[in-house]
C-alpha positions in Angstrom: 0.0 0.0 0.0 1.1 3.2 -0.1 3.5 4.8 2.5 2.9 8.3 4.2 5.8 10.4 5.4 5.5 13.7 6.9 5.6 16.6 4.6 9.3 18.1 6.6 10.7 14.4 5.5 9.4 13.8 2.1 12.6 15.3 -0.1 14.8 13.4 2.2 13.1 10.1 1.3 13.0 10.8 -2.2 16.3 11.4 -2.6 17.1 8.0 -1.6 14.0 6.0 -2.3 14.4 5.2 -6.2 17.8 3.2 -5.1 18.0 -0.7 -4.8 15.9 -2.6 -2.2 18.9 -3.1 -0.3 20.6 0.4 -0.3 16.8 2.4 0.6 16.8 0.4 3.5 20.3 0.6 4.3 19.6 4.3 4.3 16.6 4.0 6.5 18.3 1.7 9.2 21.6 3.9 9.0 18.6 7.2 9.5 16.5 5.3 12.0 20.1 4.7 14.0 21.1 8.3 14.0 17.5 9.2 15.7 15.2 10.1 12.8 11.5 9.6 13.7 10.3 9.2 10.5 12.8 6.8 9.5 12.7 4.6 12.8 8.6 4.4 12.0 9.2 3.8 8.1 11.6 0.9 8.9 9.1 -0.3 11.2 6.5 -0.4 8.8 8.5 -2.5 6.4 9.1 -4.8 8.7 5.1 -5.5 9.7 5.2 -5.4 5.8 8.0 -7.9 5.6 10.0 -6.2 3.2 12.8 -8.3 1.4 16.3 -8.6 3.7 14.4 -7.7 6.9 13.7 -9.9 9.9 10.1 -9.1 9.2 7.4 -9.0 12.2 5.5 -7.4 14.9 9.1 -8.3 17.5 11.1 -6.0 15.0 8.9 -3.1 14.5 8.0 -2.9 18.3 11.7 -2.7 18.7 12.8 0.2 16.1 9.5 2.3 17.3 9.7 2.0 21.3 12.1 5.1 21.9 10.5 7.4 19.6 7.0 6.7 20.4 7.6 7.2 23.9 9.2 10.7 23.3 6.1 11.6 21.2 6.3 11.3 17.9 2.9 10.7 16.6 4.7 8.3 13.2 6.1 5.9 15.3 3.1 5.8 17.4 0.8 5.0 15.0 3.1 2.5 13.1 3.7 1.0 16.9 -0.2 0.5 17.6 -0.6 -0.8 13.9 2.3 -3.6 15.5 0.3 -4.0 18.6 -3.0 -4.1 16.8 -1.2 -6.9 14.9 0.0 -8.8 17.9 -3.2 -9.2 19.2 -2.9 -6.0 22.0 -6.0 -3.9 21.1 -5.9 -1.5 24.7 -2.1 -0.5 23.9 -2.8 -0.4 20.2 -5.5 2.2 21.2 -3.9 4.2 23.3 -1.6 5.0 20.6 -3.3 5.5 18.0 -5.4 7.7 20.3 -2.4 9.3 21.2 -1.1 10.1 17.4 -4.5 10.6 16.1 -6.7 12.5 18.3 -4.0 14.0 20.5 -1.8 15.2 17.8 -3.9 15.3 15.0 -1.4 12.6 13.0 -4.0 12.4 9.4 -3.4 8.4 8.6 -4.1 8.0 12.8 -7.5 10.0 12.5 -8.6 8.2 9.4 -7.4 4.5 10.6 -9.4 5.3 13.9 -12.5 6.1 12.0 -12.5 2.9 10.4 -11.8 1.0 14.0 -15.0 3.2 15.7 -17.2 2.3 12.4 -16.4 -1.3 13.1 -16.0 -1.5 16.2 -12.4 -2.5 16.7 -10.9 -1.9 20.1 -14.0 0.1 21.4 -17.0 -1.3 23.8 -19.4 -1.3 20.4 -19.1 0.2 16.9 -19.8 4.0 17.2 -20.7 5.3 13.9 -21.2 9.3 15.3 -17.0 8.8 16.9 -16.5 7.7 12.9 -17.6 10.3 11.2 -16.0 13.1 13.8 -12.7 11.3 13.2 -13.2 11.2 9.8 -14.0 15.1 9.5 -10.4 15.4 11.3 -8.7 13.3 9.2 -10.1 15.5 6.2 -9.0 19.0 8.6 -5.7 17.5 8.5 -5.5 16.6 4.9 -5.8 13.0 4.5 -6.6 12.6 0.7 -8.4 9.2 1.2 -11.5 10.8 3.4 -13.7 10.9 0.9 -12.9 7.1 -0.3 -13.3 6.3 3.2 -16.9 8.1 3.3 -17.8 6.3 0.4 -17.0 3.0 2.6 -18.7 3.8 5.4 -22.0 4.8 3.7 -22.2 2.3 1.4 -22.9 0.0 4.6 -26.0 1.3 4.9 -25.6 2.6 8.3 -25.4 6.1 7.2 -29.2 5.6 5.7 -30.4 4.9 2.4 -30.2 8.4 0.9 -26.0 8.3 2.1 -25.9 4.8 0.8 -27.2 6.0 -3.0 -24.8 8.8 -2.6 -22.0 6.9 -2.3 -22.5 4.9 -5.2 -22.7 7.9 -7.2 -19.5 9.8 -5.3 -17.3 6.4 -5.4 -15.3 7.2 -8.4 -14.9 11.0 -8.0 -13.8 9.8 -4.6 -11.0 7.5 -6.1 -9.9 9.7 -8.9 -9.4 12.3 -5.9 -6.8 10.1 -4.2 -5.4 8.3 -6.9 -4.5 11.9 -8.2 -2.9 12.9 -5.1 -1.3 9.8 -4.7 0.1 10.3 -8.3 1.1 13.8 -7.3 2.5 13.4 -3.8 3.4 9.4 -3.2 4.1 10.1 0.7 0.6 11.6 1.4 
């Protein structure tokens, strides 16, 4: 899928990030090691990704993320919940993507806690109204998948009918507007 960086980190990435396999994430451990954020969370991510010549897994990115997300840093925070979310830890997984998303207003936070309070993940029941507020933050902050997001959430139904026919007819201006901004700005 695609990978967000912060906007202060994206020329740094891209001048490394058309190299080898090996030699990006060379650069990213050799980054990650001198105390970038960013990088310590993006090498995290490829390992819950399992990215090629990485001891992929939940062990690995727990480790490169746990300094960084305790100082703050709402990247490594969210990539850290996304590890415990995968391990099986909802409560901690929660607390930081809480932390990152509504606490620091981190966009890929908001928009992933949307879609865990429309389902229901790691909250007493799902909670459609906490959705759609995270959802209008996510958009605040400029997430460009809102609108795609929308689309899912109301084509469920839940929204009522009249949100569910409008999202059949706003589902492909809703993925041309990401897949444009994805063409225009891969790290957003």
């Amino acid at each position: 899928g695609p990978l967000y960086v912060p906007e202060h980190e994206r020329a740094r990435l891209e001048a490394f990030s058309s190299r080898p396999t090996c030699e990006y994430l060379g650069e990213l451990e050799r980054l990650a090691l001198n105390g970038s954020a960013w990088a310590q969370g993006t090498l995290a991510l490829h390992h819950l990704r399992g990215a090629k010549g990485r001891d992929g897994g939940v062990a690995a990115a727990l480790n490169v993320t746990q300094r960084v997300s305790r100082g703050g840093d709402p990247w490594a925070q969210y990539i850290r919940g996304w590890a415990f979310m995968v391990a099986g830890d909802q409560r901690s997984a929660m607390e930081l993507m809480v932390s990152a998303g509504a606490q620091r207003q981190f966009p890929p936070a908001l928009l992933d806690l949307s879609a865990l309070a429309f389902q229901g993940i790691g909250v007493a029941a799902p909670d459609t109204a906490a959705a759609l507020s995270l959802l209008r933050d996510a958009r605040a902050a400029g997430h460009k998948l809102w609108l795609a997001r929308w689309v899912s959430f109301a084509s469920t139904g839940r929204l009522g009918v009249i949100s569910k026919l409008a999202a059949r007819l706003v589902a492909p201006i809703a993925f041309v507007y990401y897949g444009y901004h994805l063409w225009r700005d891969p790290y957003s």
